[in-house]
C-alpha positions as CSV (number, residue, x, y, z in Angstrom):
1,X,147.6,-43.0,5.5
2,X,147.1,-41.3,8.6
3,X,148.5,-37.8,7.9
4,X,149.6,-34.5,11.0
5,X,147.0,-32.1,11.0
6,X,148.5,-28.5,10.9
7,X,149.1,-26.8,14.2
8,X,150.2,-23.5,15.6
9,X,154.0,-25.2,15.7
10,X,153.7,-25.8,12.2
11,X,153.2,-22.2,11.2
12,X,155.7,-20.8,13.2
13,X,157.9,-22.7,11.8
14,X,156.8,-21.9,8.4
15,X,156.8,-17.9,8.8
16,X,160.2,-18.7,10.7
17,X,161.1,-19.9,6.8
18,X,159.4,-17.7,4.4
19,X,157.8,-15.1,6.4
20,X,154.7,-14.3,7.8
21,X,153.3,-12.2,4.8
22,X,153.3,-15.7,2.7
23,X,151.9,-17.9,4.8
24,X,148.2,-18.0,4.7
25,X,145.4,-19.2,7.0
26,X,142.1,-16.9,6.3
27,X,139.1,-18.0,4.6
28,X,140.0,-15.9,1.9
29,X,142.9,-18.0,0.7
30,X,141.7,-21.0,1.9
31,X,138.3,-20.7,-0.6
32,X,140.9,-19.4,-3.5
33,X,143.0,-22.3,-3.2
34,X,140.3,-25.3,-2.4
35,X,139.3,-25.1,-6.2
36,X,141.0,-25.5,-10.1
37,X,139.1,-25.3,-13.3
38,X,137.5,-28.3,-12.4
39,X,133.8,-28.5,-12.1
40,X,132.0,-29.2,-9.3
41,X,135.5,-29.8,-6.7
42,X,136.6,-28.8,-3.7
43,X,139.6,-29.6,-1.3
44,X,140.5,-26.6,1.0
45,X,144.0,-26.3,2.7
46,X,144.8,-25.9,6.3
47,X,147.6,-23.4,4.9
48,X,148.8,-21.8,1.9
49,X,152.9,-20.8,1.4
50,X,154.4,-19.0,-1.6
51,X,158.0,-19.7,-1.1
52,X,160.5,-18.0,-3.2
53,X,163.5,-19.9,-3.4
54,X,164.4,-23.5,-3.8
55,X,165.9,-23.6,-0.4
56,X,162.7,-22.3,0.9
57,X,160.7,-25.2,-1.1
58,X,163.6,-27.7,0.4
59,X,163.4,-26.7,4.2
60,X,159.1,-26.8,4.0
61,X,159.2,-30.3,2.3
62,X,162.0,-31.5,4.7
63,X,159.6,-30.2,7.7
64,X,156.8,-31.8,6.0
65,X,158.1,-35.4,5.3
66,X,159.1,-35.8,9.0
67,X,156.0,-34.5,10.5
68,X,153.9,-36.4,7.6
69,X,151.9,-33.4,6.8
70,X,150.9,-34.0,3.0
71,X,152.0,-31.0,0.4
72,X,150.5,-30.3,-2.5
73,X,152.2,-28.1,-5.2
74,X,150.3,-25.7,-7.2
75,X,150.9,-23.5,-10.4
76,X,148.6,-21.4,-11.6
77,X,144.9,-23.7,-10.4
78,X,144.0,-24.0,-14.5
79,X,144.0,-27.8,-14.3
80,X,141.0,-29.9,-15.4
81,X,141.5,-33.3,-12.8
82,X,142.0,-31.2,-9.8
83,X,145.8,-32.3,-9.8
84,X,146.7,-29.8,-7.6
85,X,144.0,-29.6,-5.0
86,X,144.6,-30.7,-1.0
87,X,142.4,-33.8,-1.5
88,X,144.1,-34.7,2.2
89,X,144.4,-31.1,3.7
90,X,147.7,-30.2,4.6
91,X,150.2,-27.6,3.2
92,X,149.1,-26.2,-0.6
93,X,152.4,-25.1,-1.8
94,X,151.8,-22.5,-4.3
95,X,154.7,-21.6,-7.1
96,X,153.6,-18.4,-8.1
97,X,156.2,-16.3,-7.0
98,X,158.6,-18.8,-9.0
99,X,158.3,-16.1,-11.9
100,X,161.4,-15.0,-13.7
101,X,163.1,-16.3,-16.9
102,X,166.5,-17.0,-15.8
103,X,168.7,-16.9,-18.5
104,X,167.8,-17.0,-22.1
105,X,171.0,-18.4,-24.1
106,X,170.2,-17.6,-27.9
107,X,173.7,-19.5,-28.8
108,X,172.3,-23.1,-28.0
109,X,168.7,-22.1,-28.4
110,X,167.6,-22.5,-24.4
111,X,166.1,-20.9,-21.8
112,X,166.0,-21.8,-18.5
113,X,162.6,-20.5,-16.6
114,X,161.5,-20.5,-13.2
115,X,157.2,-23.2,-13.2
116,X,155.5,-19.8,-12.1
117,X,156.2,-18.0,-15.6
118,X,152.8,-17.8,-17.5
119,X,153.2,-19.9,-20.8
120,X,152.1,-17.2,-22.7
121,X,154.5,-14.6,-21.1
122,X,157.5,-16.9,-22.0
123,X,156.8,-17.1,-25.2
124,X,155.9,-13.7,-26.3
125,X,159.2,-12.9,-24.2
126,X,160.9,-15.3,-26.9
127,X,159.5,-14.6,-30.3
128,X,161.0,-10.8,-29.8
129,X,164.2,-12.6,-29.6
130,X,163.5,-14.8,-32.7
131,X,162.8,-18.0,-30.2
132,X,160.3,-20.4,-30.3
133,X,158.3,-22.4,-27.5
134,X,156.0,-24.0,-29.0
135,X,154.1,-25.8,-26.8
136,X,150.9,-23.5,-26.6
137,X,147.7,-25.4,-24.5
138,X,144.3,-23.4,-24.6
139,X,144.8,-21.8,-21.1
140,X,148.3,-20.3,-22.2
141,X,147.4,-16.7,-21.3
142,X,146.8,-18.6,-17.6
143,X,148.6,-21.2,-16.9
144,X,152.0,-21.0,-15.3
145,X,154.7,-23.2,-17.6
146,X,155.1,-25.4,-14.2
147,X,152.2,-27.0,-14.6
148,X,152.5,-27.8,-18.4
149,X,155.6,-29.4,-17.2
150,X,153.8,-31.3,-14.5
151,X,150.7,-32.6,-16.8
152,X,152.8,-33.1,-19.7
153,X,150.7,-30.4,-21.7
154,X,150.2,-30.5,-25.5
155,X,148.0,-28.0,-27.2
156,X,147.2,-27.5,-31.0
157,X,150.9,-27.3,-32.0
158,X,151.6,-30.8,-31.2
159,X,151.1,-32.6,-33.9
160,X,154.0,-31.1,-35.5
161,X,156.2,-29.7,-33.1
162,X,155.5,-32.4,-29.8
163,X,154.6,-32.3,-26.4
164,X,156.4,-30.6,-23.1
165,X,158.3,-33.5,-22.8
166,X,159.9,-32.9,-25.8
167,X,161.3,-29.6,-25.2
168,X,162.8,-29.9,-21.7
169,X,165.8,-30.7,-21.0
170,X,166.2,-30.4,-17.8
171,X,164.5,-30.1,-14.5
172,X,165.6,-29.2,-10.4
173,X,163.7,-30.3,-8.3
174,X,163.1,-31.1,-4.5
175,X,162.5,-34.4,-3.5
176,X,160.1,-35.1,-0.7
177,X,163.2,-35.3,1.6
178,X,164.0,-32.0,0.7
179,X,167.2,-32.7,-1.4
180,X,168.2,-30.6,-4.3
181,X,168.7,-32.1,-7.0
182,X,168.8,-31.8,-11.2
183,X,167.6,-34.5,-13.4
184,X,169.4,-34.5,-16.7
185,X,171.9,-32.1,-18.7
186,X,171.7,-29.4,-20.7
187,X,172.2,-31.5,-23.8
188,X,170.3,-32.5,-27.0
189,X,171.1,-36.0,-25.8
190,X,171.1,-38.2,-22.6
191,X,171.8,-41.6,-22.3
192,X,173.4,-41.6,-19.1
193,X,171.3,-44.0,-17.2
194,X,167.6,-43.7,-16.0
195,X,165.7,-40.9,-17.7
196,X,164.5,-38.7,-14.5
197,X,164.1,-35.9,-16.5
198,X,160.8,-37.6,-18.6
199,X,159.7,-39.4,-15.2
200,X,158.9,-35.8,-13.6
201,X,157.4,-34.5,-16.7
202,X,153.7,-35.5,-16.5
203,X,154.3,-36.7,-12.5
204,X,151.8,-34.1,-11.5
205,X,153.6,-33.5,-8.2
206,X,153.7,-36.6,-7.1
207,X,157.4,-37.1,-7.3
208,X,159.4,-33.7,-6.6
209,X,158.4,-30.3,-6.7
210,X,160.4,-28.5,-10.2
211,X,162.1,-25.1,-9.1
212,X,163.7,-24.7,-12.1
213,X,163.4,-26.0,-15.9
214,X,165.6,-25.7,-18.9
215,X,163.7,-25.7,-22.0
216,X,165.1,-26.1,-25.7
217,X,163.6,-23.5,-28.2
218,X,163.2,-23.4,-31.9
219,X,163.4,-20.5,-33.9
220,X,160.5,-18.4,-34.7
221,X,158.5,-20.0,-38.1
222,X,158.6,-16.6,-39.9
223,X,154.7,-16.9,-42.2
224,X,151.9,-19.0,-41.1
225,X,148.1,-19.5,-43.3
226,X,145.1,-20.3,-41.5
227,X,142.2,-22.3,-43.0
228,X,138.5,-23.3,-41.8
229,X,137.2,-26.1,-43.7
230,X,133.1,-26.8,-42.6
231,X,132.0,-30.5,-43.4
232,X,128.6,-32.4,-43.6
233,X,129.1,-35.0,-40.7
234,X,131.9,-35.4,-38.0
235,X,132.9,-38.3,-39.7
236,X,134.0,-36.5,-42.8
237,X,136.0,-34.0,-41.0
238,X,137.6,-36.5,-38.7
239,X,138.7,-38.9,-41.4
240,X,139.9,-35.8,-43.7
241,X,142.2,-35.6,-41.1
242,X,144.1,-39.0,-41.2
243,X,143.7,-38.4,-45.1
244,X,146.0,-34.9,-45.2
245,X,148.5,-36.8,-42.9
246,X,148.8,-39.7,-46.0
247,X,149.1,-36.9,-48.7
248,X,152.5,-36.0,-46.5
249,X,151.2,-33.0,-45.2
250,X,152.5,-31.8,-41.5
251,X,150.4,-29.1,-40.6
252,X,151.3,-27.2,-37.2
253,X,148.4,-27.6,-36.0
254,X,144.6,-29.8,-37.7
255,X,142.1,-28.6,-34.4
256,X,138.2,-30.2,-34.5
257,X,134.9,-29.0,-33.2
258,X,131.9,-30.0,-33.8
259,X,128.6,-27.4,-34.8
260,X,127.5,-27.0,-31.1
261,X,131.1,-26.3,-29.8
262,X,131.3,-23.3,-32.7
263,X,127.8,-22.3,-32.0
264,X,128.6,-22.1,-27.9
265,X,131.5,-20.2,-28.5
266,X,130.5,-17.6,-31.3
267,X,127.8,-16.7,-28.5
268,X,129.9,-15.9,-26.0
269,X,132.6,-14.2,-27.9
270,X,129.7,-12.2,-29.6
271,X,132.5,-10.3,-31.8
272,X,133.5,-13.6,-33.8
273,X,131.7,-15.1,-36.3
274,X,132.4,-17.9,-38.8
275,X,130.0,-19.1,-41.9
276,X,128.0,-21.9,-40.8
277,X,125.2,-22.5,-42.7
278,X,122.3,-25.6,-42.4
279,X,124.1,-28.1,-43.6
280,X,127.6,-27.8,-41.1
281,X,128.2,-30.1,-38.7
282,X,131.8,-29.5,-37.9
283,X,134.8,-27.3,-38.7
284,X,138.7,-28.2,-38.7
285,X,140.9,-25.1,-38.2
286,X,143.9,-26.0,-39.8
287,X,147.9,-23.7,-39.6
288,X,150.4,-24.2,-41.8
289,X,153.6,-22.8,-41.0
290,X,157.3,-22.3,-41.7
291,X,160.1,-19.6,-43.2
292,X,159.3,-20.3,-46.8
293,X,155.4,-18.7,-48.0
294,X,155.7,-20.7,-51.4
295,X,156.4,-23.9,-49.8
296,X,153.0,-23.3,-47.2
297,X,151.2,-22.0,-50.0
298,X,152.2,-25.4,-51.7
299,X,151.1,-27.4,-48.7
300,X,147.4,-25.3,-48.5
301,X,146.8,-25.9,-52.1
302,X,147.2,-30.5,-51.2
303,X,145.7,-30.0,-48.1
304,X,142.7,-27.9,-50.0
305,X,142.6,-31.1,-52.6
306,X,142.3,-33.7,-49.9
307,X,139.6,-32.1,-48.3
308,X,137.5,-31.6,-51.2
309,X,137.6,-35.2,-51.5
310,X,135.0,-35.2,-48.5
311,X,131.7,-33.7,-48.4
312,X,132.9,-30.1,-47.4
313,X,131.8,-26.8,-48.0
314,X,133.5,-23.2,-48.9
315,X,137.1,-22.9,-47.0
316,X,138.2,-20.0,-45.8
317,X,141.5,-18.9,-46.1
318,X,142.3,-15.9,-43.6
319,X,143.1,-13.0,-44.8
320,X,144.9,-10.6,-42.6
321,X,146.5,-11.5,-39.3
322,X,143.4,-10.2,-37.2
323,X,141.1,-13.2,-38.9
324,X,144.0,-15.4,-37.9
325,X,143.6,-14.1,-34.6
326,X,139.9,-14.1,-34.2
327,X,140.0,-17.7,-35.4
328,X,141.8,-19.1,-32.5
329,X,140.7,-16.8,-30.4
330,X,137.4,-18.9,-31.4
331,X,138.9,-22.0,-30.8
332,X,141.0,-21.2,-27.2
333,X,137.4,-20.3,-25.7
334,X,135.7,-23.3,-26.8
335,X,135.9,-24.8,-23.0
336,X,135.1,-21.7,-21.3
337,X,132.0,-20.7,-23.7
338,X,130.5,-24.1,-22.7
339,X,131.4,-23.8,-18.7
340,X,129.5,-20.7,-18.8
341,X,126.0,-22.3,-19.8
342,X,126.3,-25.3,-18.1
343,X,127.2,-28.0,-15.2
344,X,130.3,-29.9,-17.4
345,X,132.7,-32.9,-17.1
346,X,135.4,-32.7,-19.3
347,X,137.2,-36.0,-20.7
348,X,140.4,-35.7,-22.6
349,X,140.5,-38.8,-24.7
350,X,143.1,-39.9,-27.3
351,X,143.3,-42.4,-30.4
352,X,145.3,-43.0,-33.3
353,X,144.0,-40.1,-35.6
354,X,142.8,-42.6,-38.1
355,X,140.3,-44.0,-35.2
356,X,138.7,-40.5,-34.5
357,X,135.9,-41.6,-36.8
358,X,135.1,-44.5,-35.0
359,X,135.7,-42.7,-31.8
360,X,133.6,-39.7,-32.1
361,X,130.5,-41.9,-33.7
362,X,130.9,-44.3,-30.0
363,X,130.5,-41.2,-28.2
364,X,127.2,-39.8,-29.6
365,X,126.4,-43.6,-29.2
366,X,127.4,-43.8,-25.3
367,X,125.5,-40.1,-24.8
368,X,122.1,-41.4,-26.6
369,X,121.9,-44.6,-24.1
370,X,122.6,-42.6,-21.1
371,X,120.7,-39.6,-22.0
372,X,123.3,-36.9,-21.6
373,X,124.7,-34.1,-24.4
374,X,128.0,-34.0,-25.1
375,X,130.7,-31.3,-27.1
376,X,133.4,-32.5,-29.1
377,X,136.4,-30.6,-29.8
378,X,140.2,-31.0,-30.0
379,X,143.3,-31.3,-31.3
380,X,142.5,-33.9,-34.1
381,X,145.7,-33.9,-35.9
382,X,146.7,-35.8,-33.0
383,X,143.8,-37.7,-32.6
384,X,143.3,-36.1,-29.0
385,X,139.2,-35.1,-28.4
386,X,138.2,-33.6,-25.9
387,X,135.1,-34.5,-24.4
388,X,132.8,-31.8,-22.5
389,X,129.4,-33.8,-21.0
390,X,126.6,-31.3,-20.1
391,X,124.5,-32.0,-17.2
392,X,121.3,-30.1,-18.4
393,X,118.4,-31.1,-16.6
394,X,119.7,-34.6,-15.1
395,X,119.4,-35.1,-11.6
396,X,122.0,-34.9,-9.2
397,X,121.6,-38.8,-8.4
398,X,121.7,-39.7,-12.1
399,X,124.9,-37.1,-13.1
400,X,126.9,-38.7,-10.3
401,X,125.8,-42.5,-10.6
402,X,124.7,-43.1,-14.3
403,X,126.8,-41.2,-16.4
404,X,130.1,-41.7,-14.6
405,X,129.4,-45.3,-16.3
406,X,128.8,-43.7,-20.2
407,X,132.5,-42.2,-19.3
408,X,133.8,-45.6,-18.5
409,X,132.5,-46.9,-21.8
410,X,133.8,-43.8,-23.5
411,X,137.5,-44.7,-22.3
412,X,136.9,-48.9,-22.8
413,X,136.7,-48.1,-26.0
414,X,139.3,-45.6,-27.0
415,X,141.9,-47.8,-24.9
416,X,140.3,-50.5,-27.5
417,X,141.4,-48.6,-30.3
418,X,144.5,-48.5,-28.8
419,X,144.2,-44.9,-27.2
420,X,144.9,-43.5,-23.7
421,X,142.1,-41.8,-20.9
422,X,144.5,-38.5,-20.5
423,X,146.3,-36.9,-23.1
424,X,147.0,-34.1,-21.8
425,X,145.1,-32.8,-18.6
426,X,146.9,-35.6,-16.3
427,X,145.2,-38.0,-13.9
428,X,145.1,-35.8,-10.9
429,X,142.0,-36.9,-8.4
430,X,139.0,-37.1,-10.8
431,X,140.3,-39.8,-13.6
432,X,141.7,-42.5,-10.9
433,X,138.6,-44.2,-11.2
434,X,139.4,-44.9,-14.6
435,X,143.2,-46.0,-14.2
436,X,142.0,-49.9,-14.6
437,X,140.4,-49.5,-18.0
438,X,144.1,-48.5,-19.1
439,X,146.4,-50.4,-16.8
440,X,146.8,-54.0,-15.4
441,X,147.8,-54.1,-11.5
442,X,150.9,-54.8,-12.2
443,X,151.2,-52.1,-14.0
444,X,149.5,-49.9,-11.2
445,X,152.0,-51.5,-8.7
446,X,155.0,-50.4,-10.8
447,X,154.4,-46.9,-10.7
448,X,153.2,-47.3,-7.1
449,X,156.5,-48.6,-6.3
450,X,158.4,-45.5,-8.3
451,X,156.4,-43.2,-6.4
452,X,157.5,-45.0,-3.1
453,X,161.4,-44.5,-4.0
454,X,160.8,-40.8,-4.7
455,X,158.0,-40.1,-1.8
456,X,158.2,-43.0,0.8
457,X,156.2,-41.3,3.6
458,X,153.6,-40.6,0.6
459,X,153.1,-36.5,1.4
460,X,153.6,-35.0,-2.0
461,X,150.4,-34.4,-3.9
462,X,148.5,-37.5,-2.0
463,X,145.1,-38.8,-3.4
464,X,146.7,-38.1,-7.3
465,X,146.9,-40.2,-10.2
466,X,146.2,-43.9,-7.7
467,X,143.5,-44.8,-4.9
């Protein structure tokens, strides 16, 4: 694809739209917004704009598609598969001044939210009206809502409560045209043709730019327990948590780490500590939740039963709210403690929770015969791991050749055991590699063709989720 390079034309007319204090060209910017969370990656963009307005985002994509500059939309740069980086130069369209909740309607428990609200904002925002967003990924405190919605984020509350895509409802959006338009209804249910609605959720870009997105809420579970439960092999941990699933258990949220992820973390919190004695080689934090404390209590005291039916140690129950608190704040760090020390890859893998077992032992396996560390973690009650690969003392050569190959035979076999290569961090640039393991070419050419309804001159988000 033989994309316009930007020229002086091209910003005029985009200061002409927005105005010249958000429209960017210094090195500055251009450094800030060639990188994500992503190790090791860099696209830089020939300009950065912070529209404000949908009409603003619909007159620079209109510009865009006939001059075939590429776009690429960004929330708040927290993604793990550099989804949102300028992999083909062009515009980077940033959303961050998309930030206001727009109307909170408590009667039919919805709010409708601008992508550039931080996740963590909305939902503190909620809970002091009684609401409830679940949907919490690790980089909450970070990442703008907008790109949850465009990598289909999960988080530790999945199991019980679901995914972004099941919580919105409804989604504007600009097309690459520039045309306004709203996918769905403000309704419970939609059967009213083609679900758009779901087809943008997880598109990473690649279809629309969202402007707006209308978001059903819960209300707020009222008491919550917290448990840590150390086991004697990852095995036992992993299969205790298929096990408290079968006792009819639904925790809100079963999370996994192994010794090494706990031991990373607890150093660079330095304020946290949990027992781990000799004999620990993993940990499941495990939430209970709901408006009735003798039914959770009820629920603790099976879950407590199953587990003992493993080789585990002394659980911990917390004990005051701070505990709670230091224990995720324990488990939300997990990623960055291990960044710190270390070049990383992170994989986000997912099985059928009953396969984690299986799963886990096939990665120690594939990190042995390439001769590279690896740190598990994840949200197990879904049976999604993730996968951080240290580069330690491997060569350059070797980290980009060799173990690029123990990641394809990490993801052969949890597509074997029926999984998926993404669960929740998206395709973006970094995992296309990997799109055969998972889909046939027909399959590929499907979604090529959606993409060519929606984006025909191919300039939103380019180089994402295909070759």
């Amino acid at each position: 694809m033989n994309y316009k390079r930007i020229e002086q034309d091209d910003l005029n007319y985009f200061t002409s739209i927005i105005g010249a204090d958000f429209v960017f060209t210094n090195s500055t910017a251009i450094e800030k917004y060639s990188r994500d969370e992503t190790d090791g990656v860099s696209f830089p963009p020939e300009v950065v704009l912070m529209p404000r307005t949908t009409e603003e985002v619909s007159a620079i994509l209109k510009y865009c598609n006939e001059k075939r500059i590429p776009v690429s939309p960004r929330a708040a740069g927290t993604g793990l598969s550099a989804n949102s980086l300028c992999v083909h130069g062009g515009v980077m369209l940033s959303i961050e001044r998309f930030n206001e909740i727009l109307k909170i309607d408590e009667r039919s428990l919805q709010v409708t939210v601008e992508p550039g609200m931080i996740t963590e904002v909305l939902q503190n925002t909620l809970q002091e009206k009684g609401l409830f967003y679940p949907v919490d990924p690790s980089s909450r405190g970070t990442s703008f809502i907008g790109g949850n919605v465009a990598c289909n984020s999960g988080g530790p509350r999945a199991v019980k409560y679901g995914v972004v895509k099941d919580f919105v409802l409804n989604l504007e959006v600009v097309l690459a045209s520039g045309e306004i338009m709203w996918t769905g209804a403000n309704t419970l249910k939609n059967s009213t043709g083609y679900n758009l609605t779901h087809l943008l959720v997880g598109s990473e870009g690649t279809l629309g730019i969202v402007t707006k997105i209308v978001l059903k809420l819960l209300p707020f579970p009222k008491f919550n327990n917290v448990m840590l439960a150390p086991f004697k092999s990852m095995e036992d941990a992993s299969a205790a948590v298929s096990a408290v699933f079968r006792a009819g258990i639904i925790p809100s949220s079963i999370e996994f780490m192994e010794r090494e992820a706990v031991e990373y973390v607890m150093n660079f919190l330095g304020d946290v500590t949990v027992p781990l004695d000799n004999e620990t080689h993993a940990i499941l934090l495990i939430e209970v939740d709901g408006n009735d404390m003798e039914s959770i209590q009820k629920d603790c005291e099976k879950i407590y039963e199953v587990l003992t039916q493993f080789e585990v140690g002394d659980i911990l129950f917390a004990d005051s709210e701070a505990q709670k608190t230091d224990l995720w704040r324990m488990r939300r760090n997990i990623a960055y403690a291990v960044k710190k020390t270390n070049v990383t890859v992170e994989e986000d893998t997912v099985v059928p929770r009953a396969d984690l077992p299986e799963l886990l032992k096939h990665i120690k396996a594939v990190g042995t015969k390439y001769n590279f560390r690896s740190v598990c973690y994840g949200h197990a009650g879904d049976g999604n791991v993730h996968v951080r690969i240290l580069k330690d003392e491997l060569s350059d050569e070797y980290w980009k050749t060799e173990v690029p190959k123990g990641i394809r035979e990490i993801f052969e076999k949890v597509v074997a055991l029926g999984g998926t290569i993404s669960g929740e961090h998206g395709i973006g640039w970094i995992q296309i590699p990997y799109m055969d393991i998972k889909f046939s070419p027909s399959q590929l050419d499907l979604m090529r063709g959606i993409k060519k309804v929606f984006d025909p001159n191919h300039i939103l988000n380019p180089g994402k989720i295909f070759a």
